[in-house]
N, C-alpha and C positions, 0 to 999 in steps of 0.2 A: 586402497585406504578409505577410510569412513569421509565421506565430504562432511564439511562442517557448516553447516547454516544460520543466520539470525534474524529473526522477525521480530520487527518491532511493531508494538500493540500488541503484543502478543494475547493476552489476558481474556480479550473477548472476540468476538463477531468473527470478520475475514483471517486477522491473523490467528487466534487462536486455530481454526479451522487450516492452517496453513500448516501451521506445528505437529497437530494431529496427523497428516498426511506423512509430512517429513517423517515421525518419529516411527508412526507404520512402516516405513520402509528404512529403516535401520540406519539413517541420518542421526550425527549427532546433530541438536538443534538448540540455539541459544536465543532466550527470550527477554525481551527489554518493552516496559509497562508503566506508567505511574501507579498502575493499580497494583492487587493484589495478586500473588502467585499463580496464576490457575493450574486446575488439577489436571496435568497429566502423567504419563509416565514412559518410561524408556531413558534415554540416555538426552534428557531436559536439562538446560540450566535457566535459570531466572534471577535477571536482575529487577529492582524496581528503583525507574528513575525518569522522570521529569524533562524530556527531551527540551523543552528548552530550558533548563539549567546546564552546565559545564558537562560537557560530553565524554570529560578525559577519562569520568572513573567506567566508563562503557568502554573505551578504547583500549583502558589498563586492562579489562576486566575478560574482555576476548579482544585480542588482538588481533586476529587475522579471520576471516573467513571465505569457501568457496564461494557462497550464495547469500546474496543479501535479498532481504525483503524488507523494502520503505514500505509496509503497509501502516504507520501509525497517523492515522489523520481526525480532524473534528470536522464539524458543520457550523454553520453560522445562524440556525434558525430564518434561512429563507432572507434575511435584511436587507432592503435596498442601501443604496449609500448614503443615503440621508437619515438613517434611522443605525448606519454604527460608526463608534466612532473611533477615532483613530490608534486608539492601543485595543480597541476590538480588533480591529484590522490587523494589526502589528501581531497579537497572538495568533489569530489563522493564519498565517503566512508564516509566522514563527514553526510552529508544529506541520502544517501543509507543504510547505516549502523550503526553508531554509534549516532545518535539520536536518531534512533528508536532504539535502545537496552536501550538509557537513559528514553528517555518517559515510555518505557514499564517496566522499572528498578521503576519510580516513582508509576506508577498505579498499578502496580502490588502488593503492600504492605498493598494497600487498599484492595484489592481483595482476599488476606488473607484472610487479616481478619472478612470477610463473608463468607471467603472460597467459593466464588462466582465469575466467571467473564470470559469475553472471548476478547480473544487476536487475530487481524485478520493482519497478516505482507503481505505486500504488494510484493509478489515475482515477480518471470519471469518467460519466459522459459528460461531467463538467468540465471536462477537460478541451469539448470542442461544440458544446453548447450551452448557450444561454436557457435557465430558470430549472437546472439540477441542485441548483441552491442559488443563498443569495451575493452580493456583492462583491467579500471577500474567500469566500469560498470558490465560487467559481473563476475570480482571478489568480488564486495561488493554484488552483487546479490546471487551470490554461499554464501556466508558469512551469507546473510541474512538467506535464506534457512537451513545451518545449525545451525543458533539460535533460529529458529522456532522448528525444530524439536528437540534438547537439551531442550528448554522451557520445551514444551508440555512432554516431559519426567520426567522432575526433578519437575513437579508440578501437575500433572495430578490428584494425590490420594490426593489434597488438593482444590478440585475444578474446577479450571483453565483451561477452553479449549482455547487451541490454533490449528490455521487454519493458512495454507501460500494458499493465490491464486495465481499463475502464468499465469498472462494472455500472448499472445502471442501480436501480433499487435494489440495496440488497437488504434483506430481515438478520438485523445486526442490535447489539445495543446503542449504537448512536442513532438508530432511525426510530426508537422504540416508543417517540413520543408520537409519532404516525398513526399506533394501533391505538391508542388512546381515544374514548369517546368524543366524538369530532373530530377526531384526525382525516391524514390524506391517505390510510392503506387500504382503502375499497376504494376509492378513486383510483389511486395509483396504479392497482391490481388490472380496475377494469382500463386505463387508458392501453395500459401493455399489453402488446399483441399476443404476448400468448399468456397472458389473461391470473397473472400472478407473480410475486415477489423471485426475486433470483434466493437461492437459498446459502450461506460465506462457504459449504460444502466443495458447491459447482465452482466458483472462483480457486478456490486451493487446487480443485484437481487440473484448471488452466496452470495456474503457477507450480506444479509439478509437473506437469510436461512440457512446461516452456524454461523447467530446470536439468531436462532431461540429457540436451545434449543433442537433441533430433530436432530442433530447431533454429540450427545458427542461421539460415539463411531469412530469418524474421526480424535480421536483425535489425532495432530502431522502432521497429513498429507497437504502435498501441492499440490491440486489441480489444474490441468492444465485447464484451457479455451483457447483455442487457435488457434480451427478453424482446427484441426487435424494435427498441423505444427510439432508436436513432433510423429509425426507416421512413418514420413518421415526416 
């Protein structure tokens, strides 16, 4: 049977690059964006909606799936904590975090009850380091990190693989104000050991072979791609 998958963000950067893979290899795939439909083709659906608004008309709208991908998240512009303020914080943690705990709180029920399914959360390296962004960003990131791996714990012996990827830099639309005159993507480029941006490509073809099925025994772990910026 065709497994069914849903990536959220779908529209640009890692998830769209995600969908593409999926759909090359003959997956139906369902896509959830505030933005606009992106163009691909094969056996696509597409919702647009506003993750943190009410989730219900996403859960009516596909109700079960084998694979889920939390890839939907923002940045915070680098901000210490003195400089956002508190419904700043409340929306990064909104979209970073507690959506994808809700999503994955809905699908997951299904996946029971096949006792089948894999769960892919969209990490960092901000996930396990400090100044991959700023205050709340890298605290819902830390957060996300450890719901991935309490998941993939408390469900393992009933199925359920769970996988966190942390990419480092990746050339996305949310990083795009980087290449911008004065930005940080020639720094960036050169601080990374091998001496260039990750491309959302290299990331999708980790979340397709860690949807593969040849990698249960990974289970919990979060995955660094990042160009060796965590070596440092």
């Amino acid at each position: 049977m065709t497994k069914k998958v849903l990536v959220t963000g779908v529209s640009s950067g890692i998830g769209l690059a995600q969908a593409k893979i999926f759909l090359e290899n003959d997956y139906l795939v369902y896509g959830v964006d505030k933005s606009k439909t992106p163009d691909l083709e094969g056996n696509f659906y597409f919702l647009q909606l506003d993750l943190r608004d009410s989730l219900q008309e996403l859960f009516d709208w596909c109700p079960q799936v084998d694979i889920l991908c939390n890839t939907a998240g923002v940045l915070d512009d680098y901000k210490p904590l003195l400089e956002q303020t508190e419904d700043e914080i409340r929306q990064i943690f909104a979209i970073n975090y507690f959506s994808q705990v809700e999503v994955t709180r809905n699908y997951l029920l299904g996946m029971l009850k096949k006792q089948s399914g894999t769960i892919i959360n969209m990490c960092s390296i901000a996930s396990h380091l400090a100044g991959g962004g700023g205050h709340a960003y890298t605290s819902s990131k830390h957060a996300l990190a450890g719901f991935t791996r309490q998941l993939a714990l408390d469900y393992a012996d009933q199925g359920i693989h769970v996988f966190g990827i942390a990419p480092g830099a990746v050339k996305t639309a949310m990083t795009a104000k980087d290449f911008e005159p004065e930005g940080l993507a020639a720094w960036v480029a050169d601080e990374t050991p091998i001496k260039r941006w990750i491309e959302p490509e290299e990331v999708a073809d980790l979340t397709f072979y860690l949807s593969s099925g040849r990698t249960q025994a990974l289970q919990g772990d979060i995955i660094e791609i990042d160009g060796g910026w965590g070596l440092k």
